[in-house]
N, C-alpha and C positions, 0 to 999 in steps of 0.2 A: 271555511265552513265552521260556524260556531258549534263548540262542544257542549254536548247534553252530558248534566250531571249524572255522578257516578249514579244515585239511587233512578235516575229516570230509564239510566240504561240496563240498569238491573231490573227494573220491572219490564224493560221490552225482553229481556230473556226469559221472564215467567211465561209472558202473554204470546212472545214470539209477533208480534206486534206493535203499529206507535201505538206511544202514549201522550202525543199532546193534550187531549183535549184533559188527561188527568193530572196535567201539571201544575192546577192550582192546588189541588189535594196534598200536593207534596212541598206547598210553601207554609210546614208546620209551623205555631208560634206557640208559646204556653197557657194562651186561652182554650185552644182547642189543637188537638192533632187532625180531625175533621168535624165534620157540624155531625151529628148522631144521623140526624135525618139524611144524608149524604153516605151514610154506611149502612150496610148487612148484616150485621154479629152475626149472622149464621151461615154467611157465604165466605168460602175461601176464598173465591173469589175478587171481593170487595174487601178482603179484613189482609190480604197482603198491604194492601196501604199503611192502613196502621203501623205493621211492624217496619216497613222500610220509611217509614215516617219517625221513625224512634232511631232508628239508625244516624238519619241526619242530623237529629238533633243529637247524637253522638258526637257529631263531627267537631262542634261547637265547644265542647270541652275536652277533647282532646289533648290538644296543647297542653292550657293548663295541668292538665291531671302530672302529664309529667315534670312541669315546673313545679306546681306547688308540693311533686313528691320528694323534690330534689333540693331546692332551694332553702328550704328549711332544716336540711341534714348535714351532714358532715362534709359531703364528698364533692360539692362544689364551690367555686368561687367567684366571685366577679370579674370579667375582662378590665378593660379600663375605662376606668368609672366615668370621663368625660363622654364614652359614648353606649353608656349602658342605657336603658329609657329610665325613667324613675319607677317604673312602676314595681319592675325585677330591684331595684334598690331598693325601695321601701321594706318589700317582704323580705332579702337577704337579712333588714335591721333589725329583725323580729319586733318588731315594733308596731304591730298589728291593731291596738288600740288607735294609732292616729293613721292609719291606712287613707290616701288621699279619693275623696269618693271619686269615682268614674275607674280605679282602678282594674284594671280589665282581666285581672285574675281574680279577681273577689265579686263574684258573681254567682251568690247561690242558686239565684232563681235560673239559674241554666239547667241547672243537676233537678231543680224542683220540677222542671216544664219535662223531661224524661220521666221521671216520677208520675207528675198527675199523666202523663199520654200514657203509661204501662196502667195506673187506677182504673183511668178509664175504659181501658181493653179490657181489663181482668174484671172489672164489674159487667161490662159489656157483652161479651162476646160469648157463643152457644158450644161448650165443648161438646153437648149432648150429641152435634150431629154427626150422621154416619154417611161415609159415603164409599161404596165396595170394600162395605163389612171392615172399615175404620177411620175412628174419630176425627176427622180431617182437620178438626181445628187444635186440635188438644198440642200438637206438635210448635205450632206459633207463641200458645197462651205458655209455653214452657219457656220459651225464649224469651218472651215480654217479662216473666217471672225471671229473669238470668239476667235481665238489664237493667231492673227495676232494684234487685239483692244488687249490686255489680257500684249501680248510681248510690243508691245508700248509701255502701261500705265507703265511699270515694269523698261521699258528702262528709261521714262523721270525720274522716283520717284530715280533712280540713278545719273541721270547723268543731270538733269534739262532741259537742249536745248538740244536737238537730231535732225538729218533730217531725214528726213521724205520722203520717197519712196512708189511711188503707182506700180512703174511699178517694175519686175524682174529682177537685176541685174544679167546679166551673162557673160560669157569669147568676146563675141559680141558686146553688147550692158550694158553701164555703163553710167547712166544717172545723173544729177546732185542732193544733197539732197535739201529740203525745210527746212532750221529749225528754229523749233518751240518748243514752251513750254510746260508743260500738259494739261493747259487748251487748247491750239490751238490744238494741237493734236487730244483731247475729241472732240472738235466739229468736226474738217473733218475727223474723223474714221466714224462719227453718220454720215454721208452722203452715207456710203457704204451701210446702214440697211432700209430696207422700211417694213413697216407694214403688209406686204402679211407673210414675213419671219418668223413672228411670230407663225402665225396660223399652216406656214409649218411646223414647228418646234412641237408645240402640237400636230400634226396630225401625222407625220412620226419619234420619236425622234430615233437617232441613237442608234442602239446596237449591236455589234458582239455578243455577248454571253458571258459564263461566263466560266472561267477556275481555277483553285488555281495550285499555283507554291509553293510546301514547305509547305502547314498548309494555306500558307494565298491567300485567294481567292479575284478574281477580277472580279468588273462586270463593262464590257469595255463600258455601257454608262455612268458610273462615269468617262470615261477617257474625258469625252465633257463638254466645259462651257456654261451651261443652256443659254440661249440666252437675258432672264428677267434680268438676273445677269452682264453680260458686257453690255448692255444699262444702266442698274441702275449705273453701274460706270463710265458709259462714261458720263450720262450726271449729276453724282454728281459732277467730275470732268470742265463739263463743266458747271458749276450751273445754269442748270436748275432743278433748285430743284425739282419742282413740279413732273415734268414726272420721274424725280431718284427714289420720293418716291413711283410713282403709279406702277413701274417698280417691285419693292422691293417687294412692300406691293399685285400685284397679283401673284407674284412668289409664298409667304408664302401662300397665303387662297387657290391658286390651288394645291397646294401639300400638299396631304393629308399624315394625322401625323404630319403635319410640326406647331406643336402648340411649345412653346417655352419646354413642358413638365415639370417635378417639382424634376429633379435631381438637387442634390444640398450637400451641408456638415453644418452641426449642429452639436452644442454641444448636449446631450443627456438628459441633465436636465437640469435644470432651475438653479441649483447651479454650476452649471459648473465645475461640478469637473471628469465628464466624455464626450471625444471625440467620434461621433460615426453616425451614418446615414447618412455614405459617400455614394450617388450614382453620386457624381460631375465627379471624374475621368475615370467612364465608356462614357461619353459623345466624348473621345477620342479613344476608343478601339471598336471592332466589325466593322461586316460590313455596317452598316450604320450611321459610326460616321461623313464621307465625303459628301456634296454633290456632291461636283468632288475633283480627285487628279492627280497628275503625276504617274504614274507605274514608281514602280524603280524597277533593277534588284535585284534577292537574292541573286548573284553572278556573277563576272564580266565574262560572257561570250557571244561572239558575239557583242565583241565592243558594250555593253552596259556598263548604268551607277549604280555603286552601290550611295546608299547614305552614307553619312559620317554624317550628322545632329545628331547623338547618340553620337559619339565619342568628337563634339565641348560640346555638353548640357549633356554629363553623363559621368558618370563613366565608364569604358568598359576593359574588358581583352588587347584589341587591345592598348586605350592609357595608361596603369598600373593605371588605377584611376585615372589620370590628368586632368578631365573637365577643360573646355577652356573659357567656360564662364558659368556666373551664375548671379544670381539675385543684381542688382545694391541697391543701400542705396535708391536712389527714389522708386524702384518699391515695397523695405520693408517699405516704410513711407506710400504709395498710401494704401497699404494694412492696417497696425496697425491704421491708423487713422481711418479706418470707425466704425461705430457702431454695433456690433452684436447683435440684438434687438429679443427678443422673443415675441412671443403676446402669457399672457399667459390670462389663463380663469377659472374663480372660477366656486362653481357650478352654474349650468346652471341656477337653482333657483334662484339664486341672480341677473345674467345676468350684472357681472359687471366685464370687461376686463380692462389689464391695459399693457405698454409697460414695458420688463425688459430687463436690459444692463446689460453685461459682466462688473462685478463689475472689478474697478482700473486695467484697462488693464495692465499698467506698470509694475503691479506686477507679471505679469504672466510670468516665465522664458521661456520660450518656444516663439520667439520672434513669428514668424511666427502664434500662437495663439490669437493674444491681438488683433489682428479685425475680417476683415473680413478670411474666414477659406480656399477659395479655392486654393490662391500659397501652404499653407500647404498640401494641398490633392494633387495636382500634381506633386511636385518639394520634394521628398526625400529625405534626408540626414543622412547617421548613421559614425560609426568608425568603422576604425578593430579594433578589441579584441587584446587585450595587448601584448599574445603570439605571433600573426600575426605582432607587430607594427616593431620586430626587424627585420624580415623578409621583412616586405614592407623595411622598408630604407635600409635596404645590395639591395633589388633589385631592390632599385629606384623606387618603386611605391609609389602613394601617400594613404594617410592616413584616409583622409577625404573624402565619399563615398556619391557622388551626383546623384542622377538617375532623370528623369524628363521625365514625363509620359504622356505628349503630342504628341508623334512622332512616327508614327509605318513607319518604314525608307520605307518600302516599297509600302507607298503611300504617299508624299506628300502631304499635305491638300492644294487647291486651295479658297474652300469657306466650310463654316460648317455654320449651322441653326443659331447658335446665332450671328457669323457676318454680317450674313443678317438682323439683327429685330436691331443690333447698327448702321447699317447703315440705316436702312430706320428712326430711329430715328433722326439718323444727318441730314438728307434729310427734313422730319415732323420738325425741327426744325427750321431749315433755310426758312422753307416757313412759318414761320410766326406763327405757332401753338406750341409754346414750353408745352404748357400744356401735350397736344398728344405725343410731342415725350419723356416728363418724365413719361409718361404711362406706357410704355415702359419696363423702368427701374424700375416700384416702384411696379405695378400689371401686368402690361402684359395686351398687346391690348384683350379684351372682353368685351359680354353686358355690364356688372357690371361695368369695370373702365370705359368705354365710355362713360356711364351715368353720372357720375361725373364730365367730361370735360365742362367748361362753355357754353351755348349757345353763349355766343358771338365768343368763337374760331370755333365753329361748324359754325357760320353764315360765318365769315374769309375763311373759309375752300371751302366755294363757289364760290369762285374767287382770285385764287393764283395766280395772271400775267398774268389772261386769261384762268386759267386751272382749272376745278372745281375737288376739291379733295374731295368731299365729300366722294367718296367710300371709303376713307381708315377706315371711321368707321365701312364698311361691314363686318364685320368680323361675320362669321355662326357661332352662338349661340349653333347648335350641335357641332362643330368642337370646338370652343375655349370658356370655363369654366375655373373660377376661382378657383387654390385649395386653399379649407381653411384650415388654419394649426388646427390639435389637439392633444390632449393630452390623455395619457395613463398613468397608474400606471403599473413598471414596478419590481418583487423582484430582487434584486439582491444575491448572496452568501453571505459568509462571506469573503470571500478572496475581493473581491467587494467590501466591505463596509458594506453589510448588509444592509435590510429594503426593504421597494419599495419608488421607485422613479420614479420620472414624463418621459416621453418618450413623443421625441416631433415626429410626423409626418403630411404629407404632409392628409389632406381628400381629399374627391369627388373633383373632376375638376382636369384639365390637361393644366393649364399655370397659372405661379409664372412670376414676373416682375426679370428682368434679373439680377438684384444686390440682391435679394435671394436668390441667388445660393450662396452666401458662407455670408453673411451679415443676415442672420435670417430672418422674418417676415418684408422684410421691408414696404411689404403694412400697416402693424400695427404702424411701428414706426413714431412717430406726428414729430422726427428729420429731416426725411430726406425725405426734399421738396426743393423747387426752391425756394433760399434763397432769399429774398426781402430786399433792404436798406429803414426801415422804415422812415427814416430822409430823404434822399433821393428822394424817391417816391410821395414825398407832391410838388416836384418841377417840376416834368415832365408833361410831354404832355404824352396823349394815346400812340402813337408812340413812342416817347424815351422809356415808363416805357417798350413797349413790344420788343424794343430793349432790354431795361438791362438782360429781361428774357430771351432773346434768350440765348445772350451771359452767362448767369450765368447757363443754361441747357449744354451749352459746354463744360464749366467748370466739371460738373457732370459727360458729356457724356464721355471727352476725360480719366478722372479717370476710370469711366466704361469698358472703351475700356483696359485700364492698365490690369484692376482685371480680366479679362474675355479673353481676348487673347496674354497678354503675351506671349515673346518667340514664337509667332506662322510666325514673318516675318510681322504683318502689321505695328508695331508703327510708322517706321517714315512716309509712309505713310498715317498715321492718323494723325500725326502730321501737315505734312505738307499740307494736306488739310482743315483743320478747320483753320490754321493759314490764308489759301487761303480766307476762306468763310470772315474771319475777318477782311480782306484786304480791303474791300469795306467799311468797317465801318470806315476804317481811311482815305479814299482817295488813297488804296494805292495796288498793286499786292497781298503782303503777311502783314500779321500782326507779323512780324517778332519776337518781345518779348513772342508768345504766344510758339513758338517753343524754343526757343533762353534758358528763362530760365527753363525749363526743362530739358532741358540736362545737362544744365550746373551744377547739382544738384543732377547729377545723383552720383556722390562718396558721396556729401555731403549734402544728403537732412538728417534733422534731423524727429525723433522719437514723439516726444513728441508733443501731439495735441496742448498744449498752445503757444508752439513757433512758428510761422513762417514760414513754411517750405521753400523757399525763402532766408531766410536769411544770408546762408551758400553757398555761390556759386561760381565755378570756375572762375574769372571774367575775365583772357583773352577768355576763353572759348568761357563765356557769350558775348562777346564784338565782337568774331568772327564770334559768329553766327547773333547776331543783325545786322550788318551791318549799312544801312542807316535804318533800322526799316522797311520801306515798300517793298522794291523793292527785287528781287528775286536776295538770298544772290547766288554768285556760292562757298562760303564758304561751304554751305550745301552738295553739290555734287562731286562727281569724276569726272573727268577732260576726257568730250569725245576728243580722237583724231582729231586733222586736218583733215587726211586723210580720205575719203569716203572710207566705204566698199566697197570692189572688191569684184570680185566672186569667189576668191581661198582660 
């Protein structure tokens, strides 16, 4: 029996009913999401279309979004390039000006046909109406506003200047664009959003119900972006810092379970001669690994979209083994360099604790070992068996078997729990309290690291530009508890090694600082804090020295962001927004060198903690991305078309 599409079966859960005979309605194109005459603006009824019509054409750039978030940044690299497509080649070459046409990541008008279908709702549609004393449509027109800000923010982080369209272009009426940049964007998206929205949204959130297609199940208020979450990005984008973080920070404390929790990967003993207490990679699997995604089809049927995100980032029957990309030399340096720090603990009688490091990394063959442990737990790699080796090359398959366990194709990840707590960190930092946002990172917001935070950042925290932040140290004392790490004695076999050995686990409490997840105990570790230039700092004013901190917490933050969402589609977007925030410290749009050599570093970042990492760099690369240093390179981006979108 042929499979109906995700969105057809999610309208039989609204209607509890088929829906063939409205399966043409839901063969959206970017002339029209439906013909006007063909809809109700004032029926819930009829205006559910619309929005699971905005959905599909989700589906459509999906993909992309994670290609072109990755491909352009540091932390990937080419498989082997006899069987990359050209298309992922071209764009790897930054060489965007001779982009070959048909290239099937450079497609504005996909992000446009989202855009004009949300115009057209949002000019459309009747919030006025009431039905048992509440607005029944007001709850959709919020969500159309969330993927409309959402499409935007995705179009500029591509293509740098975009225009910008309030009203619905259609076969009639084709008005002219506005263009502007991310940051101009971020702020007149935030003029569509008024504060009543918010509460609506708490009170009414959307949900058709839940269905599974194949094993894997969907619950279609994951298909919505939280409304706390595109504010948080609209206005980090548009740096208002202060309201990004408070956006951020009451998303996490009103959703319950939403503590950062204490999954994570450790070695098993303290001599390190066993791997073992992986629960990092389940943070990506089940069904509550999303807070929202894209539904993708499990099969291409009813002009829906499969994903193909497996076949670039793995190994797969479909390409013989040929992953298309993989882990760049920076994003193995970002890793090997950190510290894997155990806090171990003698007996309790003594009460004398001390940090221990994974002795002489370098020596550990297992490259992926020698720091911190999470790219090892997610990103696989074995051989075929020797018998198999003749057979792969008579049949053209490759050899070397890369699988990478972040991507369940049939949901897209839009946001997960720990990109919300590295972004409200990058938010808490830019306002001024770099303390708070390396909380973060090293323990995780609760009573216990709060306490630690200086009173003078706490007094700071009372007036951000007019905005008192004080809540973000709210955090419910039931809800978020520190786990402390402990220790067990552990026998092992003979084939093991024989004896007992130490087992490390997470105790009581339910949130670890977010660089524990694959770096050890680093609330224990005395290494890793917010480095200070002792020589330095005897010459500053109050003000510069809390400048330097900011800026050396980004340093930390943007590494963080490396170890923690890899591969997931945000880097250049992380990239390019902290390089944003840093712009202002030089007089200048972007802080262009914060991006510029990173990338450029990506074949040739070196291994070894004593060298430099820097010192090995592409340097036309680096030269094309610097630009003039401050002003917003269009080196960085693909080359939007002259022509305005039409509506065909």
């Amino acid at each position: 029996m042929k499979l109906k599409s995700i969105i057809t079966i999610a309208l039989a859960t609204v209607f509890m009913v088929g829906v063939t005979s409205c399966e043409d309605m839901l063969k959206v194109d970017s002339k029209t999401l439906m013909l006007e005459k063909d809809v109700r603006w004032d029926s819930p009824v009829d205006t559910v279309y619309p929005v699971l019509g905005v959905i599909k054409k989700m589906q459509q750039i999906a993909d992309r979004t994670i290609v072109l978030g990755e491909i352009r940044g540091d932390l990937v690299a080419l498989g082997d390039k006899k069987h990359v497509e050209d298309d992922l080649q071209d764009l790897y070459r930054y060489d965007f000006k001779s982009l070959k046409s048909g290239n099937k990541y450079d497609n504005p008008l996909d992000y446009y046909a989202i855009i004009t279908n949300c115009n057209l709702y949002k000019a459309k549609v009747d919030t006025t109406v009431v039905r048992s004393e509440r607005k029944v449509m007001k709850g959709e027109y919020i969500n159309i506003l969330n993927y409309r800000a959402w499409a935007y923010l995705q179009l500029a982080q591509i293509y740098g200047t975009v225009l910008y369209y309030d009203e619905p272009i259609t076969v009639d009426k084709v008005s002219d664009g506005v263009p502007m940049n991310i940051k101009e964007l971020a702020q007149t998206l935030l003029l569509d959003y008024n504060d009543e929205f918010i509460t609506y949204y708490d009170k009414y959130p959307t949900n058709y119900g839940e269905f599974t297609v194949q094993g894997t199940k969907h619950q279609t208020r994951k298909f919505f972006i939280p409304i706390r979450l595109i504010l948080g990005d609209l206005n980090l984008w548009a740096e208002n810092y202060a309201k990004a973080a408070l956006y951020y920070h009451d998303y996490l404390v009103n959703q319950a379970g939403y503590t950062t929790g204490t999954n994570s990967v450790h070695w098993e003993t303290y001599d390190f001669l066993y791997l073992g207490n992986d629960t990092y990679y389940s943070l990506f699997s089940g069904n509550d690994a999303q807070i929202c995604y894209i539904p993708m089809e499990y099969e291409e049927t009813d002009g829906g979209t499969v994903s193909e995100i497996n076949n670039i980032f793995s190994s797969t029957t479909d390409n013989n083994n040929w992953y298309q990309l993989t882990r760049s030399a920076a994003a193995t340096s970002i890793s090997v360099r950190q510290n894997f720090c155990y806090h171990k603990r003698t007996d309790p009688s003594v009460r004398k604790e001390w940090a221990t490091y994974l002795p002489d990394k370098n020596a550990e063959s297992i490259v992926l070992r020698r720091g911190d442990l999470r790219m090892q737990s997610i990103l696989e790699t074995d051989y075929l068996v020797e018998s198999d080796d003749a057979i792969g090359t008579q049949s053209d398959q490759g050899t070397e078997i890369q699988t990478l366990n972040k991507f369940n194709s049939e949901k897209i990840c839009l946001y997960r729990k720990d990109v919300v707590f590295l972004r409200l960190a990058e938010a808490l930092n830019r306002c001024g309290l770099p303390q708070t946002a390396f909380t973060i990172l090293k323990t995780g917001l609760c009573a216990a690291s709060i306490d630690s935070i200086s009173q003078a950042e706490k007094d700071r925290a009372r007036n951000v530009d007019g905005v008192d932040m004080h809540e973000v140290y709210d955090f419910p004392v039931a809800k978020y508890t520190q786990a402390a790490p402990s220790w067990s004695f552990v026998s092992r076999s003979q084939s093991q090694g024989g004896g007992q050995v130490y087992s490390f686990r997470w105790g009581t409490g339910n949130t670890i600082g977010i660089h524990s997840r694959g770096s050890g105990d680093a609330n224990f570790d005395p290494n890793y804090r917010i480095p200070v230039d002792t020589v330095r700092i005897k010459t500053l004013t109050p003000d510069e020295a809390l400048k330097d901190s900011i800026r050396a917490v980004e340093e930390l933050l943007i590494d963080e962001m490396a170890l923690e969402t890899c591969f997931e589609g945000y880097r250049f977007g992380d990239l390019m927004r902290i390089a944003q925030h840093r712009g202002a410290d030089i007089g200048g749009q972007y802080e262009n060198e914060f991006l510029a050599k990173r990338v450029a570093i990506r074949e040739k970042a070196v291994l070894d903690d004593n060298v430099d990492r820097y010192q090995e760099m592409d340097m036309e690369l680096y030269n094309k991305l610097l630009g003039d240093g401050k002003s917003q390179n269009p080196n960085w981006f693909l080359v939007l078309p002259d022509a305005t979108p039409d509506a065909d």
